[in-house]
C-alpha positions as CSV (number, residue, x, y, z in Angstrom):
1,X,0.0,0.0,0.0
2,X,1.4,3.2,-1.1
3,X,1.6,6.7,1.2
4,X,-0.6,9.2,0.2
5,X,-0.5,13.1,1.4
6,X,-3.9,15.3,2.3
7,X,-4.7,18.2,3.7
8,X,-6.8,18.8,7.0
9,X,-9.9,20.3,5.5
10,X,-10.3,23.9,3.7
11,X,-8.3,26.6,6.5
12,X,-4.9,24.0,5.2
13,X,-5.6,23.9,1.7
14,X,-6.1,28.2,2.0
15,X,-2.9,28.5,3.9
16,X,-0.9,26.3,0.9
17,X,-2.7,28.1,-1.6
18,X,-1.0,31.3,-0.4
19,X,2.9,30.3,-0.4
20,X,4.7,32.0,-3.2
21,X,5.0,29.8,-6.2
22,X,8.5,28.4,-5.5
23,X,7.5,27.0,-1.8
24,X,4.4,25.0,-3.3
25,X,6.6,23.5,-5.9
26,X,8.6,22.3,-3.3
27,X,5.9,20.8,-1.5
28,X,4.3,19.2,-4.5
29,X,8.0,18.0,-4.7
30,X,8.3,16.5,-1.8
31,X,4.5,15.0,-1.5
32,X,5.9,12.9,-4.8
33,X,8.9,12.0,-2.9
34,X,6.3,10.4,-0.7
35,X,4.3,8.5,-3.0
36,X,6.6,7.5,-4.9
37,X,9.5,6.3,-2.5
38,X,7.4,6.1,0.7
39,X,7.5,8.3,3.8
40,X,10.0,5.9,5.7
41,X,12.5,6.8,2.7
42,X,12.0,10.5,2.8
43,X,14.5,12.6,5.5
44,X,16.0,15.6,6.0
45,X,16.8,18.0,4.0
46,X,13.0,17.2,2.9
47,X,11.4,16.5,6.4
48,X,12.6,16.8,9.9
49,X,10.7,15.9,13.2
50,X,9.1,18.3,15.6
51,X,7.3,17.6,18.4
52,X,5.6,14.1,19.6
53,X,3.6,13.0,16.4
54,X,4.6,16.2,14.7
55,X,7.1,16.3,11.4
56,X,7.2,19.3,8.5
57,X,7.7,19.8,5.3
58,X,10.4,21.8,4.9
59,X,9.8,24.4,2.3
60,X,12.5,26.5,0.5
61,X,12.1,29.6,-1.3
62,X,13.3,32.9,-3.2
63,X,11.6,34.9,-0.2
64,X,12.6,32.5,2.8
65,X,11.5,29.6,4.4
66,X,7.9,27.8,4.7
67,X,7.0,24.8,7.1
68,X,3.8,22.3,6.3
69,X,3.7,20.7,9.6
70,X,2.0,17.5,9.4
71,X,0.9,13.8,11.4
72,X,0.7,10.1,10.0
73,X,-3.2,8.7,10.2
74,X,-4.6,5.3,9.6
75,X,-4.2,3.8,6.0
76,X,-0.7,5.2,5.4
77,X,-1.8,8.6,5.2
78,X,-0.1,11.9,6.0
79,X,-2.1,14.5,6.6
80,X,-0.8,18.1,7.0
81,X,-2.6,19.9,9.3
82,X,-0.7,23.6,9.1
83,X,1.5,25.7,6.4
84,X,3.4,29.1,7.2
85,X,6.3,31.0,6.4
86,X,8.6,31.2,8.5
87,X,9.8,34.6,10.0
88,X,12.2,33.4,13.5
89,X,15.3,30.8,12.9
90,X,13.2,28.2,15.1
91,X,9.6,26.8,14.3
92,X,7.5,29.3,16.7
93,X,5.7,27.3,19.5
94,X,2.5,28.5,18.9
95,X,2.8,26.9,15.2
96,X,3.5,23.7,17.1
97,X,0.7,23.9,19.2
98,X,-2.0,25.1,17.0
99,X,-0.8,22.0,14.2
100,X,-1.0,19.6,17.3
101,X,-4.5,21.0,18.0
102,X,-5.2,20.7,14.8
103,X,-4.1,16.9,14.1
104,X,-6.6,16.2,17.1
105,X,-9.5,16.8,15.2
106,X,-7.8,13.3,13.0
107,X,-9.0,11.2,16.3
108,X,-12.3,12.3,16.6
């Protein structure tokens, strides 16, 4: 069974439709790199862990740096829960807590 990559629900899909042009080429890059070689094949410079069931994306560009932050479900399924740019060297807690509270809504 191969890995597939989805988004949360419309506020995710919003936030990835506003990266510049650049960033969401790298993250259609790197969801390929998924489904084609399988998430257990995929590291860094591509994807680095976070925080407890947390990992992102990690999203270069012209203008900086992006972050899709994202959690593994049921069925081999990774499901990205929140993108933003990047403004601080380190991923901002508050990111990291509103993705976790986010990826909750997965276990309801």
């Amino acid at each position: 069974m191969k890995w597939t990559v989805e988004t949360l629900n419309d506020v995710v899909d919003a936030e990835l439709a506003s990266l510049p042009a650049d960033m969401l080429a790298r993250f259609v890059y790197i969801t390929e790199l998924i489904e084609d070689f399988g998430l257990e094949r995929v590291r860094e410079p591509h994807i680095k862990h976070v925080r407890g069931p947390l990992w992102e994306m990690r999203l270069k560009g012209r203008d900086g740096f992006s972050r899709a932050l994202y959690v593994t479900a049921i069925g081999r399924r990774v499901v990205v829960v929140r993108v933003f740019i990047k403004k601080t060297e380190a991923t901002p807690d508050r990111e990291i807590k509103l993705a976790l509270s986010r990826a909750k809504e997965l276990k309801q």
